[in-house]
VEXVO-606912 format. One record per residue: residue in one letter; x, y, z of N, C-alpha, C, CB in turn. Coordinates in steps of 0.02 Angstrom, whole numbers, padded with zeros to 5 digits, always signed. Glycine has a CB too. Layout:
N
> r|n.x|n.y|n.z|ca.x|ca.y|ca.z|c.x|c.y|c.z|cb.x|cb.y|cb.z
> a|X|Y|Z|X|Y|Z|X|Y|Z|X|Y|Z
...
This chain:
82
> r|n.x|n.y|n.z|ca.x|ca.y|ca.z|c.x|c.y|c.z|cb.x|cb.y|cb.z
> x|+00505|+00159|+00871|+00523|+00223|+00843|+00479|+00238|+00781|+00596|+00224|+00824
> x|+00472|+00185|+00737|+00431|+00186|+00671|+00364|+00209|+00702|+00427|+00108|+00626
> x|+00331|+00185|+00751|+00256|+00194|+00755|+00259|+00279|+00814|+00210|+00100|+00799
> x|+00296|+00297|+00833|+00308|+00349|+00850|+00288|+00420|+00818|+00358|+00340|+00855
> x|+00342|+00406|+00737|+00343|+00457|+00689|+00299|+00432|+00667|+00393|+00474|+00647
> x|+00253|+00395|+00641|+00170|+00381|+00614|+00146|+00416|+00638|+00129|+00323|+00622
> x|+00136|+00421|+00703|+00072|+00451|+00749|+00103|+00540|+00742|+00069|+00408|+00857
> x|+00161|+00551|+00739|+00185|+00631|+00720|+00142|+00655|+00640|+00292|+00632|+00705
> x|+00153|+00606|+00604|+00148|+00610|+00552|+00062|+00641|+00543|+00174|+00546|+00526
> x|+00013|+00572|+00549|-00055|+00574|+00563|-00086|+00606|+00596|-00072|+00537|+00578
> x|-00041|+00632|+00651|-00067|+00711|+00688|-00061|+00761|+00652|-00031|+00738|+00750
> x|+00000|+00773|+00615|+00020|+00830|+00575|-00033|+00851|+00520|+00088|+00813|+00544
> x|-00049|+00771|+00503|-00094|+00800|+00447|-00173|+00810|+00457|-00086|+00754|+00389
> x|-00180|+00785|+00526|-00236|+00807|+00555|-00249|+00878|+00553|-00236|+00786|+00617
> x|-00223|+00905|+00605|-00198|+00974|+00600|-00216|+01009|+00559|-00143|+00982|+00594
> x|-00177|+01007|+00499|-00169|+01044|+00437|-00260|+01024|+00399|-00083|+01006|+00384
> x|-00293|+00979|+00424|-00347|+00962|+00393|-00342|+00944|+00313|-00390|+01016|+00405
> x|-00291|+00871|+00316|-00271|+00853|+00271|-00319|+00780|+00252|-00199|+00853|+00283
> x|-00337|+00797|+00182|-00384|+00710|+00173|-00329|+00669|+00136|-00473|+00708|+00110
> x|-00348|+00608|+00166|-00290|+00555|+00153|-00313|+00485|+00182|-00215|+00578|+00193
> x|-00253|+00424|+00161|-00269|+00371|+00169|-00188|+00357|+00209|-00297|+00333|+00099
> x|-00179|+00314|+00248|-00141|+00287|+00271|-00131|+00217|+00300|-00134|+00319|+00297
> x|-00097|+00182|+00280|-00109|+00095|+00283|-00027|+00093|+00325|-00118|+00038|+00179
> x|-00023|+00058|+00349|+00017|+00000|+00373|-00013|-00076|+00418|+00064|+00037|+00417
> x|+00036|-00101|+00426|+00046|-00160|+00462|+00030|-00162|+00542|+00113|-00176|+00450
> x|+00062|-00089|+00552|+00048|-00069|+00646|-00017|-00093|+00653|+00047|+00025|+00676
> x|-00051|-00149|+00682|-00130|-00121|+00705|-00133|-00080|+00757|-00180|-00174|+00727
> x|-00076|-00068|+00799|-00094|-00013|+00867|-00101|+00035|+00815|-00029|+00008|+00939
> x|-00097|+00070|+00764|-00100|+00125|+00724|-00186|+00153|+00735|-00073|+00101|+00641
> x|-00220|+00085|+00721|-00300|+00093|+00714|-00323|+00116|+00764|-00339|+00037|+00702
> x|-00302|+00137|+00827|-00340|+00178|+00887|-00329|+00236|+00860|-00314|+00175|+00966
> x|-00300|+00278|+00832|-00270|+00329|+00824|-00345|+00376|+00796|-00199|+00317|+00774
> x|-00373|+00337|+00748|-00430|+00366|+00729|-00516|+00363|+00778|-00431|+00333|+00661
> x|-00489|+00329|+00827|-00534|+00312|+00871|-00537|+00379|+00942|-00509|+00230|+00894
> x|-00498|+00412|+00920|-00500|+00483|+00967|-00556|+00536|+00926|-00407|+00527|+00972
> x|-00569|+00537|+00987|-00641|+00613|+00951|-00605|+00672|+00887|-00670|+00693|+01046
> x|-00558|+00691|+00944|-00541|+00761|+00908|-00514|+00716|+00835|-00467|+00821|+00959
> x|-00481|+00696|+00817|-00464|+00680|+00736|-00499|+00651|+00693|-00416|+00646|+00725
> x|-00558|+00641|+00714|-00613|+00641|+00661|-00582|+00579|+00625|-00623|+00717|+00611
> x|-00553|+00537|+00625|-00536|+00491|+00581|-00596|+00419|+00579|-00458|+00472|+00602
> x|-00571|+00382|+00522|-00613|+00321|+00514|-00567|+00273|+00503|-00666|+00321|+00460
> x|-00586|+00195|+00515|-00531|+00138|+00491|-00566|+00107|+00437|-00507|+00079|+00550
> x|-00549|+00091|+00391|-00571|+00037|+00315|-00514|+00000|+00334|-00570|+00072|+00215
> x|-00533|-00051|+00281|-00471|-00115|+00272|-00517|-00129|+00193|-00469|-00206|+00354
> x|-00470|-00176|+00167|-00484|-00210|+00110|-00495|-00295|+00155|-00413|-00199|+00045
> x|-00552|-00300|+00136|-00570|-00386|+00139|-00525|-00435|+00125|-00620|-00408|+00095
> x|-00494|-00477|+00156|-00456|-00552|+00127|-00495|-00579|+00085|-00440|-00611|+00179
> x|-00485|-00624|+00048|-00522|-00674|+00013|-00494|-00730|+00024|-00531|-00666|-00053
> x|-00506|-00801|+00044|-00466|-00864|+00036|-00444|-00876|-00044|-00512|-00928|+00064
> x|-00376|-00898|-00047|-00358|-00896|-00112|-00310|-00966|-00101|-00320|-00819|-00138
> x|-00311|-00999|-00138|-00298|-01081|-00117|-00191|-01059|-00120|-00346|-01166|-00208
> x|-00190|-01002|-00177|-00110|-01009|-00158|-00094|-00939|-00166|-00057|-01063|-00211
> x|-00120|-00933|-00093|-00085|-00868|-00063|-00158|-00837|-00032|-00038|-00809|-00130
> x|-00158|-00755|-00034|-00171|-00712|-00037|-00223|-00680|-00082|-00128|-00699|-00036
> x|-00274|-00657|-00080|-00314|-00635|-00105|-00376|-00560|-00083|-00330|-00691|-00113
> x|-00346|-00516|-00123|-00405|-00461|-00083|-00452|-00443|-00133|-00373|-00384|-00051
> x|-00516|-00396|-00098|-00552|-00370|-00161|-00558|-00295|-00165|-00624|-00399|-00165
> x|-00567|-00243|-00198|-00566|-00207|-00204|-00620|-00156|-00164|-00558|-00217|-00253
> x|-00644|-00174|-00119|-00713|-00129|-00084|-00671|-00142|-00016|-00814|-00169|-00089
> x|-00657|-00053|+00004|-00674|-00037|+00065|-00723|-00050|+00128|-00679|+00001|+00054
> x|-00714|-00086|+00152|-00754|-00122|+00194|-00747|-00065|+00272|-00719|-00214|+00200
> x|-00820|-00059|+00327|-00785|+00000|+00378|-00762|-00030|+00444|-00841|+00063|+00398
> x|-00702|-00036|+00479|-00678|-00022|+00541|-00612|-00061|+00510|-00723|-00048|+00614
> x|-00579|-00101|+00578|-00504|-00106|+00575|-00501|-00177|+00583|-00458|-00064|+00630
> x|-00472|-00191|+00514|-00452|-00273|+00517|-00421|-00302|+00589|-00389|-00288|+00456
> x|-00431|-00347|+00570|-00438|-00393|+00636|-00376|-00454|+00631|-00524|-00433|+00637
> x|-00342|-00465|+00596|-00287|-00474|+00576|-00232|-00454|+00535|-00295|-00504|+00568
> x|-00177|-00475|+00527|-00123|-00446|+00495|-00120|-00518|+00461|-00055|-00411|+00541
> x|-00086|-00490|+00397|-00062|-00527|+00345|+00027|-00497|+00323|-00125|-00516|+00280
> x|+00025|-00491|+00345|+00123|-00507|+00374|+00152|-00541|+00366|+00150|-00516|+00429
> x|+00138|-00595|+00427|+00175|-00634|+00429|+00166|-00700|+00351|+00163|-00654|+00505
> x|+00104|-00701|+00313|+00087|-00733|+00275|+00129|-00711|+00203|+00018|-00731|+00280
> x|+00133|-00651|+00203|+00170|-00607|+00150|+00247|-00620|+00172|+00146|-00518|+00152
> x|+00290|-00613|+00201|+00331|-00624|+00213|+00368|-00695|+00192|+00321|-00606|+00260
> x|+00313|-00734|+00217|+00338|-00819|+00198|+00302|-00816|+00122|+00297|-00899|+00263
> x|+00277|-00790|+00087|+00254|-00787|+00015|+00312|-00754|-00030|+00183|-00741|+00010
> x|+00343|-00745|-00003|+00418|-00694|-00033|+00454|-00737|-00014|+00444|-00613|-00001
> x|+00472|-00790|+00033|+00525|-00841|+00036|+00577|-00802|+00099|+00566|-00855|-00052
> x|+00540|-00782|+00142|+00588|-00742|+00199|+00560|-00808|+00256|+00560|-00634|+00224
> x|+00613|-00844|+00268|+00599|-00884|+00338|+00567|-00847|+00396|+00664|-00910|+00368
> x|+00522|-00860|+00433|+00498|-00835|+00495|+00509|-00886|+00557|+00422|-00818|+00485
> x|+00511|-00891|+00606|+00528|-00934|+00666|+00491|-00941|+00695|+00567|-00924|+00705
């Protein structure tokens, strides 16, 4: 349902010829800009290895990460995963 109303959303503001940034977790999200008509592009922010945890850098790097950091964030907050 969540990635449903995303794609309402990101159309809507297509449409309207709205400039913007939009991030989540969905990677099915990242085709979305891969259609002609919406003119869109994918960036990500770079990982960095960081010995405890997580680490990014500040440069827009161009297309669509290639992993999720989720599940790493999640157990960095102390939420059990299975």
């Amino acid at each position: 349902m969540c990635r449903l109303a995303a794609k309402a959303v990101i159309r809507l503001l297509v449409e309207r010829r709205a400039i913007g940034l939009v991030t989540s977790y969905d990677l099915s999200l990242a085709q979305i800009p891969e259609k002609r008509e919406l003119k869109g592009h994918n960036v990500h922010f770079a990982r960095q290895s960081a010995a405890e945890g997580l680490g990014f850098n500040d440069h827009l790097r161009p297309g669509k990460v290639e992993q999720s950091n989720a599940l790493k964030i999640i157990r960095l907050i102390g939420i059990p995963v299975g």
